[in-house]
Every structure is written in C-alpha cells, then in structure tokens.
C-alpha positions in Angstrom: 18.5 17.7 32.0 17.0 18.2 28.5 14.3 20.9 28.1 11.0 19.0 26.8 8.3 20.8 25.5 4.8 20.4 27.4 2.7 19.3 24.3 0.6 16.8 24.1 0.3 14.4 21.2 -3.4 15.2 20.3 -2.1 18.8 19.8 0.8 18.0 17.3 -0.1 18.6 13.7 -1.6 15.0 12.4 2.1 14.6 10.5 4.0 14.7 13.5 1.8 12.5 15.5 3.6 8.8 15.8 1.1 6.8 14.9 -0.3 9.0 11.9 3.4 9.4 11.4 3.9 5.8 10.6 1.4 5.6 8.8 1.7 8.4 6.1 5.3 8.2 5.9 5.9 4.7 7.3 7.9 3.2 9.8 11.2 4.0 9.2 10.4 7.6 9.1 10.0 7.9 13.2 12.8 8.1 15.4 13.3 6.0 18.6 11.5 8.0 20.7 8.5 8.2 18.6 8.1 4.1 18.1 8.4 3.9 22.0 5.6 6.3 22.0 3.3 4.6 20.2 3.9 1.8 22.7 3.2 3.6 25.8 0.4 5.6 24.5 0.1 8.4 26.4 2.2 10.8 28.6 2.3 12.4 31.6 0.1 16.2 32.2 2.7 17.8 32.0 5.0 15.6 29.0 4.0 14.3 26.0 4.8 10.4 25.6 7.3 11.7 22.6 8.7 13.6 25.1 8.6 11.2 27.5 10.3 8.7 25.5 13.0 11.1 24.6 13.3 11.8 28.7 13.9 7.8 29.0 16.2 7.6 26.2 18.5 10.4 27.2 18.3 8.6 30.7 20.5 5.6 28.9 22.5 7.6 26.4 19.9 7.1 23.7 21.2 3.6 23.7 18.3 0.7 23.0 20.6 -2.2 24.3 20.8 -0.5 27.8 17.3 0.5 27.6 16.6 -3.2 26.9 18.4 -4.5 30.2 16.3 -2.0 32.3 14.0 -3.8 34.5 10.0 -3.2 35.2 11.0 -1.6 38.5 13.9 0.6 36.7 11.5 1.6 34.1 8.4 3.0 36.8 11.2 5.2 37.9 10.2 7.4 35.2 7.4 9.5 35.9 4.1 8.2 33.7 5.9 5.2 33.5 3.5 2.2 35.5 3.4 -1.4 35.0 1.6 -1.7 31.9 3.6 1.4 29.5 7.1 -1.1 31.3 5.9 -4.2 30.1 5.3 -3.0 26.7 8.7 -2.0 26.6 10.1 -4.7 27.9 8.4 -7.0 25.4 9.0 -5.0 22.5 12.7 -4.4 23.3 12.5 -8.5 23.7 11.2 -9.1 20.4 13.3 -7.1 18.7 16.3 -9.4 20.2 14.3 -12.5 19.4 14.4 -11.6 15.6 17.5 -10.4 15.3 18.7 -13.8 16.3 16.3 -15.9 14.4 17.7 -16.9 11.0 15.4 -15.4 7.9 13.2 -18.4 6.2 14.9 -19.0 2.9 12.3 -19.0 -0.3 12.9 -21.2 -2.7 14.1 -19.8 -6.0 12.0 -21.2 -8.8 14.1 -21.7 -12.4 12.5 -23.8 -14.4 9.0 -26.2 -14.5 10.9 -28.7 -12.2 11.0 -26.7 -9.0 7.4 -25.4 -9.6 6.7 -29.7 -9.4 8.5 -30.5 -6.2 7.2 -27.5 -4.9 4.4 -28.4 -5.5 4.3 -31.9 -4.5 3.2 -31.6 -0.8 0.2 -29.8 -1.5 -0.9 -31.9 -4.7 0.0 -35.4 -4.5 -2.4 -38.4 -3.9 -5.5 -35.6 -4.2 -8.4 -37.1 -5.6 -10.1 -33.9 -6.7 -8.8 -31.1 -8.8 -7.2 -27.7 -7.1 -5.9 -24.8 -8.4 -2.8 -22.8 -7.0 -1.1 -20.0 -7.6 2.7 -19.5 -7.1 3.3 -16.3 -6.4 7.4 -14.6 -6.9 9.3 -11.8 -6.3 11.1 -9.7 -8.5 13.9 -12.3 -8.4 11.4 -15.5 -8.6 11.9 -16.3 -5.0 8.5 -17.7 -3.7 6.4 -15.6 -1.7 3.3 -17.5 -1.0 1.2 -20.8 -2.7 -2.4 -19.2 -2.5 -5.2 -21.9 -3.2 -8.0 -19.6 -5.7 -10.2 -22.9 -5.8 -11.0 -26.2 -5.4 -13.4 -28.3 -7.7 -14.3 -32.5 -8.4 -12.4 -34.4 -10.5 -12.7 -33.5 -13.8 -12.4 -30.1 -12.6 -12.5 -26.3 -10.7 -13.6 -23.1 -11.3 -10.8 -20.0 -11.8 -12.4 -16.2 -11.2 -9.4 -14.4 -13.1 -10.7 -11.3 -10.9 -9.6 -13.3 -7.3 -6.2 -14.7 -9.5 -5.2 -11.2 -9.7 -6.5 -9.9 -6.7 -4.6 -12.5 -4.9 -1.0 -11.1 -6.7 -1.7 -7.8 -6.4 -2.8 -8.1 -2.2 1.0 -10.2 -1.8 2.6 -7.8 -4.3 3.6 -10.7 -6.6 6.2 -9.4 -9.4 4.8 -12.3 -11.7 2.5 -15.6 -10.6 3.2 -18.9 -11.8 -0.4 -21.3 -12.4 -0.7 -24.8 -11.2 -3.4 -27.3 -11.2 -3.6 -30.9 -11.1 -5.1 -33.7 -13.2 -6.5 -36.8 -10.5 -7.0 -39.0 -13.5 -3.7 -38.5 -14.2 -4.0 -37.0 -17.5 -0.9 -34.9 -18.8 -2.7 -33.5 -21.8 -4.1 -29.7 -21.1 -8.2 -29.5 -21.8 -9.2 -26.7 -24.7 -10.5 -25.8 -21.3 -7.1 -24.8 -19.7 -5.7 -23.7 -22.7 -8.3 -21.3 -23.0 -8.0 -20.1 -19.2 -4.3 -19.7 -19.7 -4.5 -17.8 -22.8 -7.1 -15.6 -21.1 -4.7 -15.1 -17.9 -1.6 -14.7 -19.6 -3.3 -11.5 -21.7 -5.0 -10.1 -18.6 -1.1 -10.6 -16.8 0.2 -8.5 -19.6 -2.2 -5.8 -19.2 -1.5 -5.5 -15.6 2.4 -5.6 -16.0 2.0 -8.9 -14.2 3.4 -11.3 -16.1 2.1 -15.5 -16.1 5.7 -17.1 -16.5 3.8 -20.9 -16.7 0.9 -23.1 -16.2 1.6 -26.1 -14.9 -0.3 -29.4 -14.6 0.5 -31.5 -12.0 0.3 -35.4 -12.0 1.1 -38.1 -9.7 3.8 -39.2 -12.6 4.9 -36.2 -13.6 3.7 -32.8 -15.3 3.1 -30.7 -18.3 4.7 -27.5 -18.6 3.0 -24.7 -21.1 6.0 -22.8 -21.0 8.5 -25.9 -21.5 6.1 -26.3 -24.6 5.8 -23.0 -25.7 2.3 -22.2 -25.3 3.3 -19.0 -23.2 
C-alpha cells in the first residue's frame, strides 16, 4: 500500500491547496486526485482528502473509467468515504461521460453583412420598438453571444459605449459587430447613428477591440456601414 502523508489540506501552503490551486493556476494545473478532492472536501484524521483521493485512485489503477463504474456501496468502502463524498463522485464522474458524448454547439461563422441579418432575424423581426444588439466573435468570427445593451421606442434607444464595451470585454469578444433596427422601416442611418458608430469604432480601436460593422436591420432588408464603407 502507498505511504500517504498525514497532512491536512488547511496545513498545505495556500499553492498547493486544490481549490486555491485551481484557482491561481487554474484547472488544468491539478491532478486527478486533487479535482476529486475538491469534491469530497475533507478527509479523514488521520488522511488528507488529496491523500485520500490518491488512496482511491491507486485502489483502481489510477484509472477514472473504473473509478466511474464503482458503486455508492464500493465507494463507502474507503475509509472517510460516506454517502454524500460517493454521490459527488458518482455524479461528477457521470457528468463528465454525459459531455464527452454530447456533440459541441456549432457557432455560426459570420463573413459578410448577410449572416449578421439572418442572424439576426429571430431576435428583430416584426419588433415594433427599436433594440440594440451586440454580436459578439471570436478570434475567428465564430459567434459567441448576441447581448441586448438596450431597448428604446420607435424612433429610437439609448447606447452607454461604457456597458458596449463592458459587455465584450466580460465574454472576451476578439471584435463585436453592432446591430440595431429601424421599425419604420427606414434603411437610411440617422446623423444619430453615424455619430455613435464613429464614436464606437474609435473607442474599439483604442481598446484593441475592433467594430467590424454596424448594421441596421429592417423587415425588408438592411444597411451595412461596412458594405458602404463608413468603417
């Protein structure tokens, strides 16, 4: 049988805790036996939970999938080990398998002012009152989110650049894309928008940040600033 130490986590140094582990260096820096840890919480007197977990894992070979086919009633075995620390195991080991076999959303790839409009559609069509969105991208313009910033009446909204920004910079958005719409069904930008855009576009500079288009959105189709050169 291994030799464990008798340490308990409160006594590690704070890098070598799990938890303040993952957290200053991130997940991937703790091992197996450190993540299982942090989901049983605590040891035994006598066993740290790292050491704990390590005692479990060399139980199975250090192999997760026969660790994941142990049952509640395998898992008490352990000593320190009760209903509660099993379950979470069980359930993380579970949700692991669930994702690995769920197939990863695909984001739509925005290339020109055409795919920002049918993207757009679901969100903006038929509205009777103006709303402005911002499409925020990766580094290779997949779409991360559509964040709302405002909603206004209809002949128009209020933009705080500060929450436009704020909003990229909380998703960590590579470059945002602007969208509003027109209810009256005007495609013609306002001295109003073109002023917001060009005060957007020099704040996205600034930032490294960059505002690839504004894009006004119609029932009947849409006005691109950057099909028309404006950005």
């Amino acid at each position: 049988m291994e030799k464990f130490s008798s340490l308990k986590i409160s006594q590690l140094a704070e890098a070598d805790r799990p938890r303040e582990k993952l957290l200053l260096k991130g997940k991937s820096a703790l091992s197996d036996a450190e993540l299982i840890a942090i989901l049983i919480g605590s040891g035994t007197p006598s066993m740290s939970a790292v050491d704990l977990s390590r005692y479990i894992l060399a139980n199975v070979n250090h192999d997760l999938f026969s660790l994941a086919k142990m049952s509640i009633q395998d898992l008490k075995k352990f000593k320190g080990i009760g209903e509660a620390k099993a379950i979470s195991i069980i359930a993380a080991l579970e949700l692991g398998r669930r994702r690995k076999e769920s197939e990863p959303v695909t984001k739509p790839k925005i290339t020109c002012s055409q795919d920002i409009y049918e993207l757009m559609k679901s969100d903006l069509a038929d509205e009777q009152v103006e709303y402005f969105y911002l499409i925020l991208m990766n580094r290779s313009n997949h779409v991360i989110k559509k964040h709302l910033i405002s909603q206004g009446g209809t002949a128009g909204t209020v933009v705080d650049s500060k929450l436009v920004f704020k909003a990229a910079l909380d998703h960590l958005a590579q470059s945002i894309i602007l969208v509003h719409n027109h209810p009256s069904g005007n495609l013609k930008p306002s001295e109003q928008d073109k002023r917001l855009t060009e005060r957007l576009v020099k704040i996205g500079r600034e930032l490294d940040l960059p505002v690839l288009d504004h894009v006004i959105f119609t029932d009947v189709g849409y006005f691109s600033f950057a099909d028309e050169g404006m950005i």
